[in-house]
ZADO-1210 file (C-alpha; in nm, 4 decimals, padded with zeros to 6 digits):
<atoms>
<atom x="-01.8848" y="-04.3205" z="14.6545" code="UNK" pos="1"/>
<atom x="-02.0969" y="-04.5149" z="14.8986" code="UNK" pos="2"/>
<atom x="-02.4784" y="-04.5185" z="14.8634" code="UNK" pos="3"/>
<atom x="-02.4506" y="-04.3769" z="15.1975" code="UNK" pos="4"/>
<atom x="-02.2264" y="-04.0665" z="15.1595" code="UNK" pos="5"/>
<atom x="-02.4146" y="-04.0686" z="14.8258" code="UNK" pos="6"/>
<atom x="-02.7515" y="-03.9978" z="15.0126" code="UNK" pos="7"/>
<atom x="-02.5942" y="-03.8122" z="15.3022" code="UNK" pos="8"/>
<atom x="-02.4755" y="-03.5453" z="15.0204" code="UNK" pos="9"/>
<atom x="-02.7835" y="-03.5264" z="14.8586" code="UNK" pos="10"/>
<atom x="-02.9480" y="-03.4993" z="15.2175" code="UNK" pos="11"/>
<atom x="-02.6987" y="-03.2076" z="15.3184" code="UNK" pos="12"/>
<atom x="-02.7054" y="-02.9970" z="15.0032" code="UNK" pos="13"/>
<atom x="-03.1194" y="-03.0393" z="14.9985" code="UNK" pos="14"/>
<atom x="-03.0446" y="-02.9166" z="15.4022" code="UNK" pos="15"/>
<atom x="-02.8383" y="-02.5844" z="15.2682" code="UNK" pos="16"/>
<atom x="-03.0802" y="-02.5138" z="14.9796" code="UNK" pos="17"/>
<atom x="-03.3894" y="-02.5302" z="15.1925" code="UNK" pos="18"/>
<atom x="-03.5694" y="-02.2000" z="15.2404" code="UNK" pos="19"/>
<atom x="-03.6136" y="-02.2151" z="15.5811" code="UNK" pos="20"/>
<atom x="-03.2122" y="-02.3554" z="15.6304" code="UNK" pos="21"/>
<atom x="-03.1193" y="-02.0131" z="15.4843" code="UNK" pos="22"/>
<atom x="-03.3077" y="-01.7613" z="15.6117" code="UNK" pos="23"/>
<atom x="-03.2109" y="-01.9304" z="15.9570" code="UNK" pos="24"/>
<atom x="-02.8129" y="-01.8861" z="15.8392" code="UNK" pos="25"/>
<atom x="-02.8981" y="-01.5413" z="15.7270" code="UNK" pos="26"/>
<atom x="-03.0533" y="-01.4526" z="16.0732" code="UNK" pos="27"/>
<atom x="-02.7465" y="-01.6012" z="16.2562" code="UNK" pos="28"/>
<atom x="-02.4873" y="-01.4364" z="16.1145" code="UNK" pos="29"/>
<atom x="-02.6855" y="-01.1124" z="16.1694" code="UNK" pos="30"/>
<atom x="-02.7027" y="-01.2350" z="16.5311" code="UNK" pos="31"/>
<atom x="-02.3528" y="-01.3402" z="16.5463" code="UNK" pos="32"/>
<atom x="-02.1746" y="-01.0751" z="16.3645" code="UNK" pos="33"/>
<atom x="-02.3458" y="-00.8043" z="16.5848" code="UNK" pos="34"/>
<atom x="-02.1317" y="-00.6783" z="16.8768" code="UNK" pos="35"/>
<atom x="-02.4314" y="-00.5479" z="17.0629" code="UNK" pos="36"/>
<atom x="-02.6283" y="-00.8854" z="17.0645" code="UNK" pos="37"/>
<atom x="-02.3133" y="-01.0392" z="17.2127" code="UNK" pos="38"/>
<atom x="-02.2841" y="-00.8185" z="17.4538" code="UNK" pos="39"/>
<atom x="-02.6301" y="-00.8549" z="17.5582" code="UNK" pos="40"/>
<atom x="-02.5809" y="-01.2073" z="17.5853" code="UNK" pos="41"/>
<atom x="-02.2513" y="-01.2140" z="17.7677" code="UNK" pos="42"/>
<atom x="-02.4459" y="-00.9457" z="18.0276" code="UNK" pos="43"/>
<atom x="-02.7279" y="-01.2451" z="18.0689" code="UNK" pos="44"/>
<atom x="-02.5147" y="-01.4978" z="18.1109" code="UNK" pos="45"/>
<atom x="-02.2986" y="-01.3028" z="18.3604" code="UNK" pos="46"/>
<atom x="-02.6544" y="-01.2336" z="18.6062" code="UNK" pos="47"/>
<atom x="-02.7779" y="-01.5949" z="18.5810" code="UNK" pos="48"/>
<atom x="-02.4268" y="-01.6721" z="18.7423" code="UNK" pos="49"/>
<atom x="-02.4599" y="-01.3830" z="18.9670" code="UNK" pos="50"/>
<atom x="-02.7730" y="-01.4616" z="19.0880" code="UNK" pos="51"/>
<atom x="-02.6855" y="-01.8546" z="19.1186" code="UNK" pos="52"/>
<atom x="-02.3743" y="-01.7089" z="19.3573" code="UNK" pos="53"/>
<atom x="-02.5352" y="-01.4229" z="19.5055" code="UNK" pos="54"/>
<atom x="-02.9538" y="-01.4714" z="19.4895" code="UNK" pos="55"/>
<atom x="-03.1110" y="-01.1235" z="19.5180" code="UNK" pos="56"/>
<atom x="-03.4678" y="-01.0282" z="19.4154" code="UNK" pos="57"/>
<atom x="-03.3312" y="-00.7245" z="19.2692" code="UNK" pos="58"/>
<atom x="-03.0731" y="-00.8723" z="19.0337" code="UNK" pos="59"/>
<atom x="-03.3842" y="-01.1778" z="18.9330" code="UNK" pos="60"/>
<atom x="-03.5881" y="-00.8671" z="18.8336" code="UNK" pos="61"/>
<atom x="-03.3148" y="-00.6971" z="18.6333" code="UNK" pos="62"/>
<atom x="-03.2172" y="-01.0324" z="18.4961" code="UNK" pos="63"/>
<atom x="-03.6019" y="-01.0962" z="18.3970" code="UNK" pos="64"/>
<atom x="-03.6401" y="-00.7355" z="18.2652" code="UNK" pos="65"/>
<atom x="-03.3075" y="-00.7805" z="18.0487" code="UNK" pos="66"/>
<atom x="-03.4253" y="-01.0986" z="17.8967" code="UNK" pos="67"/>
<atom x="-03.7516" y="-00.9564" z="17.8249" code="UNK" pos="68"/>
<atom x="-03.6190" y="-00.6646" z="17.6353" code="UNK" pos="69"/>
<atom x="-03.3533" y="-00.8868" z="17.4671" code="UNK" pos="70"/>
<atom x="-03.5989" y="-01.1586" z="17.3335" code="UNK" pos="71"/>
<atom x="-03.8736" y="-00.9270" z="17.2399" code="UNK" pos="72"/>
<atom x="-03.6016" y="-00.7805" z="17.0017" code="UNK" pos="73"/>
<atom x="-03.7476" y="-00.8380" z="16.6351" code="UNK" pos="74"/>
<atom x="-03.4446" y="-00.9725" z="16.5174" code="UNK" pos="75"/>
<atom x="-03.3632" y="-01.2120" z="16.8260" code="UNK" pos="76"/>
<atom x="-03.7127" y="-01.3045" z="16.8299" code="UNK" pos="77"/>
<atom x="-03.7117" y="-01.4003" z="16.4338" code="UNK" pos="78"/>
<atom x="-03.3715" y="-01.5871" z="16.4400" code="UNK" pos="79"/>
<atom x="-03.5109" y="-01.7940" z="16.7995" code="UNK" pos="80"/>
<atom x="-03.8754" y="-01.8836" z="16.5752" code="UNK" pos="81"/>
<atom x="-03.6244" y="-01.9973" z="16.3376" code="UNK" pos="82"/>
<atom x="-03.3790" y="-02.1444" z="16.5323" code="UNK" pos="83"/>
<atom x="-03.7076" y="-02.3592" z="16.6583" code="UNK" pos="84"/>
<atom x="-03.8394" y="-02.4672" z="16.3534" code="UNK" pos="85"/>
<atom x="-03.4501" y="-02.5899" z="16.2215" code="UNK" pos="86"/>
<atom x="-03.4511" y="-02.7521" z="16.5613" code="UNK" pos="87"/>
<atom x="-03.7659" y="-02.9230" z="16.4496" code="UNK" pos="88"/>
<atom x="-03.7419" y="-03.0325" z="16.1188" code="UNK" pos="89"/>
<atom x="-03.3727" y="-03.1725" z="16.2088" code="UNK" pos="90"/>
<atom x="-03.5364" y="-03.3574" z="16.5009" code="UNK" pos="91"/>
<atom x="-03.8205" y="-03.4773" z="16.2282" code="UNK" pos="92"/>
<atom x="-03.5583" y="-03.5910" z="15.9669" code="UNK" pos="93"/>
<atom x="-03.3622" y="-03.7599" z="16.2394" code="UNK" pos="94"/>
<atom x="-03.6841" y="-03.9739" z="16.3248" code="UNK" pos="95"/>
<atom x="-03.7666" y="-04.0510" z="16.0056" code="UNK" pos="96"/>
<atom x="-03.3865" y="-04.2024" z="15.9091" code="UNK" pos="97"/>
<atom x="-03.4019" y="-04.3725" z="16.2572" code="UNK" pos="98"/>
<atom x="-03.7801" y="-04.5270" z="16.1644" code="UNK" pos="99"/>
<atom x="-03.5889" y="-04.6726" z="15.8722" code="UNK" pos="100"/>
<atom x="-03.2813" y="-04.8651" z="15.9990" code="UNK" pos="101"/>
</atoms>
């Protein structure tokens, strides 16, 4: 094996193993395997393209109210904090292996 794929193994499985990597899997799947927050999403996605087509201040308020409610959600609103962070320390590992080439 490469000293590349060498250190891009070690890299991934220190990834998978990381605290914060698995609560974030464990929030998504909760996310994911839950028709309700799929639906909820689908119904968001559907207004934004309603109101891009058909721009109504009653449908931005529903839309807005929706979101609200949605997001404030303890379990959305864990699994986006985490979602974040992942975002970040990807971004941070990413500037770090770029810093070194």
């Amino acid at each position: 094996m490469t000293k590349a794929l060498l250190a891009s193994k070690e890299l991934h499985e220190a990834l998978m193993s990381h605290p914060l990597i698995i609560e974030y899997k464990k929030y998504k799947e909760i996310i994911n395997s839950n028709p309700i927050y799929k639906q909820i999403d689908l119904e968001l996605r559907t207004m934004q393209k309603e109101i891009v087509n058909n721009y109504s201040e009653d449908l931005v308020n529903e839309y807005k109210r929706k979101k609200e409610e949605y997001l404030s959600n303890e379990i959305v609103s864990k699994y986006l904090s985490l979602k974040e962070e992942v975002n970040n320390l990807l971004n941070t590992l990413q500037e770090i292996i770029n810093d070194n080439l």
